[in-house]
Backbone bond lengths (Angstrom), bond angles and torsions (degrees), N, CA, C in turn:
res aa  C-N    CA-C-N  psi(-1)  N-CA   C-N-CA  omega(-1)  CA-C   N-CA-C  phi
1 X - - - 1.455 - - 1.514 109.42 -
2 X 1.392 105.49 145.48 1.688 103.80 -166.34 1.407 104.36 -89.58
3 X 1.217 138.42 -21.73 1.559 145.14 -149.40 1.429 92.13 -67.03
4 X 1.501 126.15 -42.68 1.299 135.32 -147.74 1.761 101.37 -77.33
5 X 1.159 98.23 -41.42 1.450 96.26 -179.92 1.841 115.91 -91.73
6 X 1.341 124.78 -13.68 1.272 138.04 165.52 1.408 112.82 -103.74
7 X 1.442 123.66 105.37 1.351 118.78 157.09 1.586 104.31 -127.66
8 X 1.302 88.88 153.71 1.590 120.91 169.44 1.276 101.20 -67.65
9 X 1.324 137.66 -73.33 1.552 112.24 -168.01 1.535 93.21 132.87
10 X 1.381 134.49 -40.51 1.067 139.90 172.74 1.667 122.84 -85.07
11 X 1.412 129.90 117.68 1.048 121.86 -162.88 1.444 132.34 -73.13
12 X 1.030 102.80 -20.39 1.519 125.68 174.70 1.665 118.15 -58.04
13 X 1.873 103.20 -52.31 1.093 102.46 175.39 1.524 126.55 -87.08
14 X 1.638 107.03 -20.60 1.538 115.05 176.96 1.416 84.60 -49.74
15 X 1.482 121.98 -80.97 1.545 137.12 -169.86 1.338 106.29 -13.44
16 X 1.707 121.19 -62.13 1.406 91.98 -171.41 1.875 101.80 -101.15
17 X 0.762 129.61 32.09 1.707 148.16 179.49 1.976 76.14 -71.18
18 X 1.514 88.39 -84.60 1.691 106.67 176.67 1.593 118.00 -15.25
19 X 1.680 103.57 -70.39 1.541 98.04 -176.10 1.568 118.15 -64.39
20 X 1.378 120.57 -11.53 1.260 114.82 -168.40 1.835 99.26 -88.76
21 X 1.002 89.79 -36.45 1.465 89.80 175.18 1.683 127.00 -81.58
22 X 1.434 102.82 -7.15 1.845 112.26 -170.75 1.584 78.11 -100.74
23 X 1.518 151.03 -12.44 1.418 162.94 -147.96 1.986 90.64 -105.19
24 X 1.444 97.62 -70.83 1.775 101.01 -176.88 1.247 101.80 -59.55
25 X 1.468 131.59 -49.85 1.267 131.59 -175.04 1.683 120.19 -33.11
26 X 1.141 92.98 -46.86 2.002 119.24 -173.31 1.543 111.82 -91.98
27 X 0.675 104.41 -19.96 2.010 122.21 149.72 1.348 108.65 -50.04
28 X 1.247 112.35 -73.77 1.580 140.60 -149.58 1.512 91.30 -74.76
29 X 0.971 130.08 -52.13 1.702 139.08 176.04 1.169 127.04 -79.87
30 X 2.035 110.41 10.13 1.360 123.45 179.21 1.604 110.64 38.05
31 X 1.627 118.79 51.34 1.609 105.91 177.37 1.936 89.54 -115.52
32 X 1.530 110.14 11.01 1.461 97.75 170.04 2.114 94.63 -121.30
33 X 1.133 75.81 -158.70 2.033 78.72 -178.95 1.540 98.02 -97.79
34 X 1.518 114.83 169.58 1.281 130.08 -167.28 1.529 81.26 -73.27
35 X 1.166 112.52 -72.22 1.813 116.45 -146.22 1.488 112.60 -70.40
36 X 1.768 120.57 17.35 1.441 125.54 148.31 1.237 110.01 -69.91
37 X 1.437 133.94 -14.05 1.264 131.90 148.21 1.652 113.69 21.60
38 X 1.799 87.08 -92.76 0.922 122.87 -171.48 1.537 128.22 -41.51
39 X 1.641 109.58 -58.13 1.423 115.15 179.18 1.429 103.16 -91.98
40 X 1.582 121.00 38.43 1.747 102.46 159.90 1.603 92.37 -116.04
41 X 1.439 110.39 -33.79 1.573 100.56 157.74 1.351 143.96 -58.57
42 X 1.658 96.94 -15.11 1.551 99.98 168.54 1.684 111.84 -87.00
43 X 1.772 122.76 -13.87 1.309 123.82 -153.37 1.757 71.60 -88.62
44 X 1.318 128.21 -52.26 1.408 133.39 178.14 1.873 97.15 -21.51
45 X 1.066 97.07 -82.49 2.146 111.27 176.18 0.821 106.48 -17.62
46 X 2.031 124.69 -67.64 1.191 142.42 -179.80 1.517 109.46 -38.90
47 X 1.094 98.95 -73.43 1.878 111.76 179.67 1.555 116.38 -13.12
48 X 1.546 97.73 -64.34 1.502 112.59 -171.10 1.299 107.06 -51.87
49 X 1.559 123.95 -47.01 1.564 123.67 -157.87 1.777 100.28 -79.77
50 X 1.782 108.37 -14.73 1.476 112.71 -164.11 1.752 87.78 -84.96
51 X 1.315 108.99 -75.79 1.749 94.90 178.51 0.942 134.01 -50.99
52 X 1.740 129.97 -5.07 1.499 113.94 136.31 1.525 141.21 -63.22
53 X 1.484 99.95 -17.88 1.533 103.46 -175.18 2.325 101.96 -77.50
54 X 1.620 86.34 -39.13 1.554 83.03 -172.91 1.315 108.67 -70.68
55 X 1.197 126.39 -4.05 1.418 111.36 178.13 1.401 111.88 -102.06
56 X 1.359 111.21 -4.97 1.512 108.22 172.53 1.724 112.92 -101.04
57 X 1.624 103.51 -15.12 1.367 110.32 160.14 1.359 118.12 -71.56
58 X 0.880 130.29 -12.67 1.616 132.90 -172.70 2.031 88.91 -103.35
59 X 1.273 132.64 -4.79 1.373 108.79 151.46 1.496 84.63 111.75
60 X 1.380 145.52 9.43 1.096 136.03 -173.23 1.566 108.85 -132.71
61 X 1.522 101.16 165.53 1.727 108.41 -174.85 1.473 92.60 -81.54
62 X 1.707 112.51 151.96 0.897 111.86 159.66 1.925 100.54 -106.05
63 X 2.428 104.62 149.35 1.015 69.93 -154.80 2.015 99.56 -92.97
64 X 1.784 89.39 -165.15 1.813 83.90 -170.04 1.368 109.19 -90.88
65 X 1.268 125.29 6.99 1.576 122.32 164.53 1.642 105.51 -72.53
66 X 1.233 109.40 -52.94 1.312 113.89 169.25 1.468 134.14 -63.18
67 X 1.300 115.77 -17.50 1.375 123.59 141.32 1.488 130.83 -40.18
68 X 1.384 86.68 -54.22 1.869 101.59 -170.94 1.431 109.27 -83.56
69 X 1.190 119.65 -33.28 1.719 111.44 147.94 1.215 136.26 -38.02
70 X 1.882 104.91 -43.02 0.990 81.02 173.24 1.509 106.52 -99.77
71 X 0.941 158.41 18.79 1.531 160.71 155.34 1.707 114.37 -54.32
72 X 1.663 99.57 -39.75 1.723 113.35 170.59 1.182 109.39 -67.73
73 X 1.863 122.65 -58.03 1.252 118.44 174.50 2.112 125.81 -62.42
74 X 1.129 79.17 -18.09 1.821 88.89 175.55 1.811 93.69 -71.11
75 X 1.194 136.41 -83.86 1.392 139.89 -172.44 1.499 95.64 -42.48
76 X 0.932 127.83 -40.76 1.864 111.93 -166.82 1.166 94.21 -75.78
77 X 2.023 136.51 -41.43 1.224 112.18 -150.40 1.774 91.26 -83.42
78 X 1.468 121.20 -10.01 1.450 109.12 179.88 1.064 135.34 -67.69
79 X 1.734 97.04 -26.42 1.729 116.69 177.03 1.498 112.14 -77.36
80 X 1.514 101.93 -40.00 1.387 101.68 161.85 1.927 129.99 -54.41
81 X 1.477 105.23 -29.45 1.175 98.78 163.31 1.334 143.54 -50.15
82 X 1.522 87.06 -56.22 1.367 127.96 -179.44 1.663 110.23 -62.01
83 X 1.488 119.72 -41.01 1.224 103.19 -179.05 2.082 109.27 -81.53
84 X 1.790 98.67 -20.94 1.371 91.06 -177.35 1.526 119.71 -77.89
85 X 1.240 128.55 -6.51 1.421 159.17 152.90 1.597 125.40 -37.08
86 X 1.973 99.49 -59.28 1.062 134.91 145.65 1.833 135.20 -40.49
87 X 1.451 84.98 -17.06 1.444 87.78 -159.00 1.898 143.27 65.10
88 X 1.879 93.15 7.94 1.238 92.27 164.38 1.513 132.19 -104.55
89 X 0.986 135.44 -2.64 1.428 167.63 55.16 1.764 119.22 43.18
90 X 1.179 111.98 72.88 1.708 103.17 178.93 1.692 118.91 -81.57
91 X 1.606 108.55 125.98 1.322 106.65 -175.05 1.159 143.74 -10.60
92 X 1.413 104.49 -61.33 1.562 123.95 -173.01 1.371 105.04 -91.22
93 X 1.438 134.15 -25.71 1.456 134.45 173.53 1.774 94.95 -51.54
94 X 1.637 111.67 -57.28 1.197 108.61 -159.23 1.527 113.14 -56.15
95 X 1.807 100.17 -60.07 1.463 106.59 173.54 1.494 125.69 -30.40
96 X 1.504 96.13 -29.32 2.031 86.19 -169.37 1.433 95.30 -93.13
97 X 1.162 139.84 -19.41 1.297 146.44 -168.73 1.617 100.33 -85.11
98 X 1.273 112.59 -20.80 1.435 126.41 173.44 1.365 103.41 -69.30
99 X 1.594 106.38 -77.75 1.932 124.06 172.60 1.361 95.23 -16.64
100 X 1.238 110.71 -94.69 1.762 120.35 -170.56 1.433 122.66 -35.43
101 X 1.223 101.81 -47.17 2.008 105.06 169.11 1.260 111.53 -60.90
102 X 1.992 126.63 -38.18 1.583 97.19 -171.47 1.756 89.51 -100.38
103 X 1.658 144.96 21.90 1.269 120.23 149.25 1.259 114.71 -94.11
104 X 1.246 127.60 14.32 1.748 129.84 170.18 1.537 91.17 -90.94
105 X 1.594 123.89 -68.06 1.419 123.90 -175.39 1.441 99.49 -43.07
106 X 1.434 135.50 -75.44 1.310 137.51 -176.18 1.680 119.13 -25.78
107 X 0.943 113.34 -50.35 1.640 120.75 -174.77 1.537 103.61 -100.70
108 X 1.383 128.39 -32.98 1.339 106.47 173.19 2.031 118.68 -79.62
109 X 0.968 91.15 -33.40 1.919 117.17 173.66 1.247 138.85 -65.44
110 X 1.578 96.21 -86.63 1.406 116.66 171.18 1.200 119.04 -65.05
111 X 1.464 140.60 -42.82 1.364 131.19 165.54 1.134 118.09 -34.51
112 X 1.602 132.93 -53.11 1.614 131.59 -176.05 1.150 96.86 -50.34
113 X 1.540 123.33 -48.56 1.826 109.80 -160.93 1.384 106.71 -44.61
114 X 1.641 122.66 -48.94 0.953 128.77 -176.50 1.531 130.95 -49.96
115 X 1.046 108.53 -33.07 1.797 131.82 -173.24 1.714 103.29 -95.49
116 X 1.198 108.07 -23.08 1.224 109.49 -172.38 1.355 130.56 -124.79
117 X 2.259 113.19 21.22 0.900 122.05 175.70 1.723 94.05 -122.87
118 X 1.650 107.97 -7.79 1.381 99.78 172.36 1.661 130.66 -124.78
């Protein structure tokens, strides 16, 4: 699991960094159902709008490049829904295509919050 070796620095978001990833993890090892798919990609959605609030709760701007990242990654993970929904879209293709999108966001992104809310 990648969380362990990438943290943000902020506990709130490592914390749910963690569940989203202990979430794909249990996917990947079929110990949840295929068609939870869906609502770990939506907790994914969730995420984004949640680590903006904590970083503006902690007294700081969040910034607007990092906004619009996540606004790009919000529409991709929707289309991605939508086509895995569809049935054109295979589960686990998506999921790992998921993995890799939030450890690029994670290390290119989310790390600054960390360095740069403390």
């Amino acid at each position: 699991m990648w969380y362990s070796s990438v943290k943000v620095g902020i506990a709130e978001i490592d914390m749910d960094h963690s569940n989203i990833d202990s979430m794909l993890q249990l996917y990947f090892a079929d110990r949840i159902p295929q068609n939870y798919l869906g609502q770990i990609l939506s907790s994914l959605i969730k995420h984004f709008s949640f680590e903006e609030e904590v970083v503006v709760e902690l007294g700081h701007e969040f910034p607007p490049e990092h906004k619009q990242e996540h606004q790009r990654l919000t529409a991709l993970l929707e289309e991605m829904i939508a086509g895995w929904q569809a049935g054109r879209i295979d589960g686990k293709t998506a999921a790992e295509e998921v993995r890799s999108l939030l450890l690029v966001h994670v290390t290119e992104f989310d790390v600054v919050l960390g360095k740069t809310t403390f």
